[in-house]
LOKEBA-760579 format. One line per field, with one value per atom (N, C-alpha, C): atom name; x, y, z. Coordinates in Angstrom, 3 decimals, decimal comma. Layout:
BEGIN
a c(CA_...)
c1 c(X_...)
c2 c(Y_...)
c3 c(Z_...)
END
This chain:
BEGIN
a c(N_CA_C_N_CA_C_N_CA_C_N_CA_C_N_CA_C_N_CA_C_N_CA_C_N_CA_C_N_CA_C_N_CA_C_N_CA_C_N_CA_C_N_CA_C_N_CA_C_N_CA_C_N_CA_C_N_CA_C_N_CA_C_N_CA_C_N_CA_C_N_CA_C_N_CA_C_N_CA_C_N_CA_C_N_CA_C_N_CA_C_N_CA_C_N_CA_C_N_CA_C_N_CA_C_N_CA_C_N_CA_C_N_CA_C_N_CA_C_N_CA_C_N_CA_C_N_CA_C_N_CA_C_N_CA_C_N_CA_C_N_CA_C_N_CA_C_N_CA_C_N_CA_C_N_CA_C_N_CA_C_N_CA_C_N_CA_C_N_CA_C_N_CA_C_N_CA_C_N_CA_C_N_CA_C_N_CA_C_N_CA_C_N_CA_C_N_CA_C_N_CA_C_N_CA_C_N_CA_C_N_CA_C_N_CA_C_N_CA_C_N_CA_C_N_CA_C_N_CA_C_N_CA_C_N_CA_C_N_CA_C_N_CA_C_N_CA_C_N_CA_C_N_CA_C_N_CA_C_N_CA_C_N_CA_C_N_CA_C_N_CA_C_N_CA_C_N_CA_C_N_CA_C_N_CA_C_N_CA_C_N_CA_C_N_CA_C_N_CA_C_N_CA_C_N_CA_C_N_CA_C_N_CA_C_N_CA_C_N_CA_C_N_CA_C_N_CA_C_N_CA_C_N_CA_C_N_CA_C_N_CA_C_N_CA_C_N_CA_C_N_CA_C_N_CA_C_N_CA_C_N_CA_C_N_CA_C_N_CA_C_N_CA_C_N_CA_C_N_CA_C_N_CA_C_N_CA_C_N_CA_C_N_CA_C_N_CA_C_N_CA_C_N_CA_C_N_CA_C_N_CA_C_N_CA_C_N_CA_C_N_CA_C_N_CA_C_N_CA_C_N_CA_C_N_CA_C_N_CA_C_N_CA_C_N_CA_C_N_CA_C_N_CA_C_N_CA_C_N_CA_C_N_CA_C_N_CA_C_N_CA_C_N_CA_C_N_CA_C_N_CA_C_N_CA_C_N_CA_C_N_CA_C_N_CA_C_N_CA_C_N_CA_C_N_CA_C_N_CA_C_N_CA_C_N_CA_C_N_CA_C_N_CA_C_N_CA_C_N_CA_C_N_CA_C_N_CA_C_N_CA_C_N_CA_C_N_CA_C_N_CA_C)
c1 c(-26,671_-27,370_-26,854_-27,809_-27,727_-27,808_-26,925_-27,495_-28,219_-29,160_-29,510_-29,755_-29,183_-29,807_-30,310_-31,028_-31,456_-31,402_-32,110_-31,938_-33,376_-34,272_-35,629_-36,887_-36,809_-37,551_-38,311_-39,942_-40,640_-40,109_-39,920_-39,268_-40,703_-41,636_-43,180_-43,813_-43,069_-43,824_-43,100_-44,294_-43,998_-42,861_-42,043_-41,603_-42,079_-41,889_-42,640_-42,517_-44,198_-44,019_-43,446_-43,869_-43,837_-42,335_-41,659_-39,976_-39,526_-38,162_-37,546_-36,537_-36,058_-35,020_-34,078_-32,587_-31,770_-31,303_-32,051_-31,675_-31,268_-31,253_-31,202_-29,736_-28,809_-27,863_-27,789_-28,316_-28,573_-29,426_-29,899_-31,997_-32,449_-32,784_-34,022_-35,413_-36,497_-37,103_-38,396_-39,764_-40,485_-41,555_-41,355_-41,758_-43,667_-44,440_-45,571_-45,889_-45,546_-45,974_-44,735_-45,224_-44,144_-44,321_-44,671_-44,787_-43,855_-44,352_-43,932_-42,013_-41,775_-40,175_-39,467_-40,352_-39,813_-39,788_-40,221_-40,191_-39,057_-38,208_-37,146_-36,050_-36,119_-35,108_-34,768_-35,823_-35,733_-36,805_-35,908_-36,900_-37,024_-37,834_-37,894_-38,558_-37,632_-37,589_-38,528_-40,188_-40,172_-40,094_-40,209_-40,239_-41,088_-42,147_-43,430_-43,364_-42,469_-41,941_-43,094_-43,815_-44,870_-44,715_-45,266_-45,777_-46,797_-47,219_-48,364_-48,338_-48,493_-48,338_-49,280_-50,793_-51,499_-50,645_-49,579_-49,700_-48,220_-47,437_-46,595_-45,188_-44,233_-42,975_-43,103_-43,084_-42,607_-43,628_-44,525_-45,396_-44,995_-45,074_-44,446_-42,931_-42,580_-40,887_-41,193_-42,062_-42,971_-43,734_-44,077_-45,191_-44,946_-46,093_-45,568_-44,617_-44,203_-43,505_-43,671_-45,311_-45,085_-44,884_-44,669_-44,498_-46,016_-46,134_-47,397_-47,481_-48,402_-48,052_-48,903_-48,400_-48,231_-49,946_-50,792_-52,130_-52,867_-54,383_-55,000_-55,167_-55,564_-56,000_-54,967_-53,542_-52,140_-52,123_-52,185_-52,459_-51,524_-51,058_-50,196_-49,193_-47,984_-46,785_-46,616_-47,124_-46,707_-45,731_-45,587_-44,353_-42,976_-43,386_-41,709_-41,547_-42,773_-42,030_-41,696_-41,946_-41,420_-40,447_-40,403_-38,640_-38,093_-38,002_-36,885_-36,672_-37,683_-37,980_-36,709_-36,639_-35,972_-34,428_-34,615_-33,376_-32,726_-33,332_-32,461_-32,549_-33,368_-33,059_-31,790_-31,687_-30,208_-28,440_-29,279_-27,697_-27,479_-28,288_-28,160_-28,269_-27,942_-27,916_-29,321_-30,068_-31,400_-32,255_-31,810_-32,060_-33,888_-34,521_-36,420_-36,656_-37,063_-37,152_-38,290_-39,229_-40,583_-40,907_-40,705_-41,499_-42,701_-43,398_-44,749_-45,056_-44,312_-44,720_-45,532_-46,268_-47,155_-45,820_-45,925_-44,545_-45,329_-46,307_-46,535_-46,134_-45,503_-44,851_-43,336_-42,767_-41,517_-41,118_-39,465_-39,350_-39,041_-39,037_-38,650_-37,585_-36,271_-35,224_-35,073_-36,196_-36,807_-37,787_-38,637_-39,724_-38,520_-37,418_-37,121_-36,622_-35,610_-34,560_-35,470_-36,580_-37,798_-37,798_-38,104_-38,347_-37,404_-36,018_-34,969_-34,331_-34,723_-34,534_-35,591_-36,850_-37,802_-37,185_-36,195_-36,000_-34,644_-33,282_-32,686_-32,353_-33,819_-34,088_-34,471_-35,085_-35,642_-34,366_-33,391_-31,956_-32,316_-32,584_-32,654_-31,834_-31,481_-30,530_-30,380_-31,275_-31,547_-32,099_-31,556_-32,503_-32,466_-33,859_-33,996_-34,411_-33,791_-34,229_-34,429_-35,709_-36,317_-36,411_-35,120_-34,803_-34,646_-33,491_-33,805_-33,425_-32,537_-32,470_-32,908_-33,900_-34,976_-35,888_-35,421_-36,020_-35,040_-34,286_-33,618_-32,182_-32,183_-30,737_-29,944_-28,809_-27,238_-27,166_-27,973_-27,509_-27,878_-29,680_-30,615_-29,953_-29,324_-28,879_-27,551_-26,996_-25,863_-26,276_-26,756_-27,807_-28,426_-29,287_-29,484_-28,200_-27,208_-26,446_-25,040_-24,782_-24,552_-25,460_-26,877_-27,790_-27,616_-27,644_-27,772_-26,254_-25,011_-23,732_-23,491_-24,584_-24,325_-24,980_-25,723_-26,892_-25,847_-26,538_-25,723_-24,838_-25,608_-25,018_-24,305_-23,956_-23,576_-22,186_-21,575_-20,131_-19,677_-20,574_-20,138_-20,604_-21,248_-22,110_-20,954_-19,927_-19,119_-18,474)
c2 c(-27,717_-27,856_-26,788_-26,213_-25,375_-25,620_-25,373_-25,417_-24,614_-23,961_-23,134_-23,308_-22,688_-23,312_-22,477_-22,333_-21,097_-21,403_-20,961_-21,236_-22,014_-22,288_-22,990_-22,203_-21,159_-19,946_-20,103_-19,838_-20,158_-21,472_-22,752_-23,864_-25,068_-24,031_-24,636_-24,055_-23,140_-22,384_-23,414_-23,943_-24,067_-23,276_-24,115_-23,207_-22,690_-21,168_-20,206_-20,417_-20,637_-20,687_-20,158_-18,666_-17,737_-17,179_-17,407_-16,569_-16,667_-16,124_-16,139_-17,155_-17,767_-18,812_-18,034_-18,895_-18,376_-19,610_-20,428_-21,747_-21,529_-22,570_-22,412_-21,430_-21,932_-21,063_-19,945_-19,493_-18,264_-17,346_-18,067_-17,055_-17,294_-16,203_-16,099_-16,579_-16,993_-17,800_-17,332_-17,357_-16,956_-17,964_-18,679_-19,785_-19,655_-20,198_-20,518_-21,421_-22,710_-24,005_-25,048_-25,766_-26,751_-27,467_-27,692_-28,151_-27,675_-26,098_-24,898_-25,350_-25,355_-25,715_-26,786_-27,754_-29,430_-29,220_-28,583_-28,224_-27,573_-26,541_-26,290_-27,217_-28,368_-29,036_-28,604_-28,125_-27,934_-28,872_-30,036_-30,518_-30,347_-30,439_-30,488_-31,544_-31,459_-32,555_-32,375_-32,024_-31,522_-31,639_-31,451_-31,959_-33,061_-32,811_-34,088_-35,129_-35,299_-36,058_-36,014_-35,676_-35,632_-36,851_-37,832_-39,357_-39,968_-40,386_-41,258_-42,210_-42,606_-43,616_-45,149_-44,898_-45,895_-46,676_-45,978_-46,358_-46,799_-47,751_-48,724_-48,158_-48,839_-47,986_-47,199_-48,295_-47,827_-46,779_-47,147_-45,799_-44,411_-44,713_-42,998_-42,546_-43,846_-43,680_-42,345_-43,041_-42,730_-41,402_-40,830_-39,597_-38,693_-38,009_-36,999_-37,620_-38,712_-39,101_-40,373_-41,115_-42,130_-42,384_-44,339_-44,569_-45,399_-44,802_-45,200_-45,851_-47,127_-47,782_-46,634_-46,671_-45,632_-45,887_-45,447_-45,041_-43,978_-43,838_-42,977_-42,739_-44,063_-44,001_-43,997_-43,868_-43,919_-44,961_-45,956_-46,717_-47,071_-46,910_-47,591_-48,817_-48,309_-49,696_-49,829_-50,313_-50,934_-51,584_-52,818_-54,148_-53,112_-52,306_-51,776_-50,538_-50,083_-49,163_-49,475_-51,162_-51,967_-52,269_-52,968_-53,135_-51,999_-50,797_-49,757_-49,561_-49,512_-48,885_-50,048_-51,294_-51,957_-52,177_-51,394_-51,475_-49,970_-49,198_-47,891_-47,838_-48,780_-48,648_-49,570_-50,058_-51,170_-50,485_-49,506_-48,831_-47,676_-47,202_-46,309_-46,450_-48,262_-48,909_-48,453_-48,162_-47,831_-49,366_-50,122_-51,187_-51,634_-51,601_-51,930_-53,071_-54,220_-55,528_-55,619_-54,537_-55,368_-54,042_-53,696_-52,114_-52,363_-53,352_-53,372_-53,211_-52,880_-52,539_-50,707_-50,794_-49,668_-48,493_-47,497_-46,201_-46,159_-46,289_-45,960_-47,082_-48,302_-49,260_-49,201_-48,445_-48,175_-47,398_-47,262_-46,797_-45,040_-44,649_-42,977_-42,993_-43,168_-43,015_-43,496_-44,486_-45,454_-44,338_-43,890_-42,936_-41,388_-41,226_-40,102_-40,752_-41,992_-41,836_-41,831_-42,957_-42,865_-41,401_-40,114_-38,797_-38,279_-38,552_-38,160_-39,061_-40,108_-40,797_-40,282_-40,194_-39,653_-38,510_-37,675_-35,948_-36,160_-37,382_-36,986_-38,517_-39,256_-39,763_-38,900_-37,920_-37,193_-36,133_-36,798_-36,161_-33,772_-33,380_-32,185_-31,460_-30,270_-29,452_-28,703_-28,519_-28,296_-28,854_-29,344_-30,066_-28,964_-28,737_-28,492_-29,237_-29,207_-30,361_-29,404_-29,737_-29,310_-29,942_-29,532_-30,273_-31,842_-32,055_-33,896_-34,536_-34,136_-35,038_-34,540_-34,492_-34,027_-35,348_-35,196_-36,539_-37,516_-37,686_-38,947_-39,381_-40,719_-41,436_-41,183_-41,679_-41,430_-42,030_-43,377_-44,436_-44,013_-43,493_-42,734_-41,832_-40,789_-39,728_-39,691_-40,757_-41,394_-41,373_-42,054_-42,633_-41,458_-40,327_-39,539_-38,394_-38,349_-37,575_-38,340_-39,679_-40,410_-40,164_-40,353_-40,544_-39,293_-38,013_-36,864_-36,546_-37,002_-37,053_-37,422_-38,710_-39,764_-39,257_-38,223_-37,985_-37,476_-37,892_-37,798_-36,459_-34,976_-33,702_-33,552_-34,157_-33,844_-33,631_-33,933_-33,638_-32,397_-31,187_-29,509_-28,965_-29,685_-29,373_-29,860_-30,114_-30,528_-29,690)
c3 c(-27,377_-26,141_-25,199_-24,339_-23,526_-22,247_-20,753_-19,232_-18,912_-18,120_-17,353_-16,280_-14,910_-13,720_-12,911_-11,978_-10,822_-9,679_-9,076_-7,894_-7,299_-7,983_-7,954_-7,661_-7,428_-7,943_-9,415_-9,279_-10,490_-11,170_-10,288_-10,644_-11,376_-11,428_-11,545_-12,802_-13,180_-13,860_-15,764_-16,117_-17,510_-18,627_-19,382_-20,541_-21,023_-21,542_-22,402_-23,839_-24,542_-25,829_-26,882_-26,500_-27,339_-27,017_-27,571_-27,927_-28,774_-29,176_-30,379_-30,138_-30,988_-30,874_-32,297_-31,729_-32,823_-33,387_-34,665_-35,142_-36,200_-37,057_-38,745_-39,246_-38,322_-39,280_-38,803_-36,948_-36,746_-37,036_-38,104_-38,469_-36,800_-36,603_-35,478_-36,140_-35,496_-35,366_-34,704_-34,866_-33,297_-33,432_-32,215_-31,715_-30,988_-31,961_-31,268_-30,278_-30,400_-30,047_-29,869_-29,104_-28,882_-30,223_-30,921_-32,450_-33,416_-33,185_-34,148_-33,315_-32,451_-31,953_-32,202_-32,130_-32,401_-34,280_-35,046_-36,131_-36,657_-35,952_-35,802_-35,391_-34,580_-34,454_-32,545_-32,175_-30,291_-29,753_-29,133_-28,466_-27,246_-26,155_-24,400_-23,983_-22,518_-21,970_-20,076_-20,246_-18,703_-17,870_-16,195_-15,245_-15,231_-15,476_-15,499_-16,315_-17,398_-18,364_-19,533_-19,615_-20,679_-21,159_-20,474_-20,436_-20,476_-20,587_-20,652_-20,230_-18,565_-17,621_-18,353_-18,562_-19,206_-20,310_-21,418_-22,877_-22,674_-23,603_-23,195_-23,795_-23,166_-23,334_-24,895_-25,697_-27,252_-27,857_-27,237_-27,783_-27,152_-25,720_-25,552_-26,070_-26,411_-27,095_-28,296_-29,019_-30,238_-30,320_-29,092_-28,697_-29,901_-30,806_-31,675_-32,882_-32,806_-34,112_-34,506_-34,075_-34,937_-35,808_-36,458_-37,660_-37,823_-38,847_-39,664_-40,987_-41,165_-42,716_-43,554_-44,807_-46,041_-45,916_-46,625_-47,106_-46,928_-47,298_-46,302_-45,091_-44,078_-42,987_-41,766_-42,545_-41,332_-40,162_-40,513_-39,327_-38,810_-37,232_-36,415_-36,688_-37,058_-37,380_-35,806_-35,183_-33,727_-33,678_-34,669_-34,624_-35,488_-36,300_-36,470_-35,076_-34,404_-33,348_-32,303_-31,546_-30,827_-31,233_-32,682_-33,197_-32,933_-33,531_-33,321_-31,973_-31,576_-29,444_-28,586_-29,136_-28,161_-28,742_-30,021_-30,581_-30,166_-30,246_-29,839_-27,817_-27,636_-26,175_-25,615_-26,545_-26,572_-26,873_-27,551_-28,148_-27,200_-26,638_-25,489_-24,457_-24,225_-22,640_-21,710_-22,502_-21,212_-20,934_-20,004_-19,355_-19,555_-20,416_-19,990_-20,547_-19,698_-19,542_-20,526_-20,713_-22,127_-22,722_-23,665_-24,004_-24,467_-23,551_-23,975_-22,458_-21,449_-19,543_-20,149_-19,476_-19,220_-18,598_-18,821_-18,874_-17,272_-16,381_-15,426_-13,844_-14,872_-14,067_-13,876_-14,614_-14,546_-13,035_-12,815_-11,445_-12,523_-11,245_-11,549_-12,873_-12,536_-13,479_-14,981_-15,488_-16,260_-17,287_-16,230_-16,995_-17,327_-16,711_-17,047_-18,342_-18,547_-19,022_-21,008_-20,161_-21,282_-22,376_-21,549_-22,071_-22,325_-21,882_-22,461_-23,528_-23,578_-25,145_-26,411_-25,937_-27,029_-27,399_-26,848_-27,210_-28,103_-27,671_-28,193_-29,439_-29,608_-30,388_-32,049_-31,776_-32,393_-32,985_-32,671_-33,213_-33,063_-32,235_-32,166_-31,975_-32,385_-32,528_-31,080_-30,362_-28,827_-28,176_-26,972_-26,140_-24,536_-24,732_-23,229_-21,995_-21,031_-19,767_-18,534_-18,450_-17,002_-15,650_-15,401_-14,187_-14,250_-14,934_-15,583_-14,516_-13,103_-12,244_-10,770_-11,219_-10,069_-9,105_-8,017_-6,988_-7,783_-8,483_-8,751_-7,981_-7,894_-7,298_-7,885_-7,469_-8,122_-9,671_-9,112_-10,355_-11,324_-11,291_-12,425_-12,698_-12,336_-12,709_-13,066_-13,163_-13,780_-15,110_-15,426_-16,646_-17,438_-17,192_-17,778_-18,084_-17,202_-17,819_-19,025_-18,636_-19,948_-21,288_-20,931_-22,358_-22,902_-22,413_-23,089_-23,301_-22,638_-23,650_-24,994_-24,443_-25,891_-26,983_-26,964_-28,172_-29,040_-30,214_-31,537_-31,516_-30,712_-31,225_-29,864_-29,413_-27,063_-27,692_-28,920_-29,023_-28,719_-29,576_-29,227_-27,689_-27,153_-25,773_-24,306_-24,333_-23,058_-22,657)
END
């Protein structure tokens, strides 16, 4: 994991797709898509949280990596991604009373800590965070900088 900070200059302007990354053992890399990156093992985390206020905790837990029962038609394991969702929200102390509440009822620090569990759920070799404690309280931002210690790889990152 990497810091970067500025001074908030172009603090609006989206991550750039297209770059080279140095993953895999130090192979460089050139990055199309946030797909083509999360494929590599880089996930991000944005200002806007890339959420889905309508759709309910465990699913946006889920965004991009559901679990699906085996067949043709992939259909939605909902009851094992609620099981895992309230089980890994348990081991990483992130406090959400139903992960079936709509991600758009949550308070601020809730929906972040939300997008920063989906990133370092996804066990990634980089995590980038765009501005992760932005408009947030002490307590929230307590909380997100615990969760991203705690991620499995935060050991080489202190």
């Amino acid at each position: 994991m990497a810091r970067q900070e500025h001074s908030g200059q172009d603090s609006e302007r989206p991550l750039p797709t297209r770059r080279r990354a140095s993953v895999d053992k130090g192979r460089e890399v050139r990055l199309h898509s946030v797909q083509d990156a999360s494929s590599h093992g880089i996930e991000t985390v944005y200002q806007d949280l890339a959420l889905i206020p309508q759709l309910p905790v465990f699913s946006n837990l889920f965004l991009n990596h559901e679990i699906t029962y085996a067949g043709p038609m992939r259909l939605l394991n909902k009851r094992k991604m609620r099981e895992l969702a309230k089980r890994y929200l348990d081991d990483i102390n992130v406090y959400i009373p139903n992960v079936d509440t709509e991600a758009g009822q949550l308070s601020g620090g809730q929906r972040q800590a939300i997008a920063v569990a989906r990133a370092t759920r996804a066990d990634a070799s980089i995590l980038l965070l765009d501005e992760p404690l932005a408009a947030m309280g002490a307590r929230e931002s307590r909380l997100i900088i615990d969760l991203v210690r705690g991620s499995p790889r935060a050991g080489w990152c202190r």
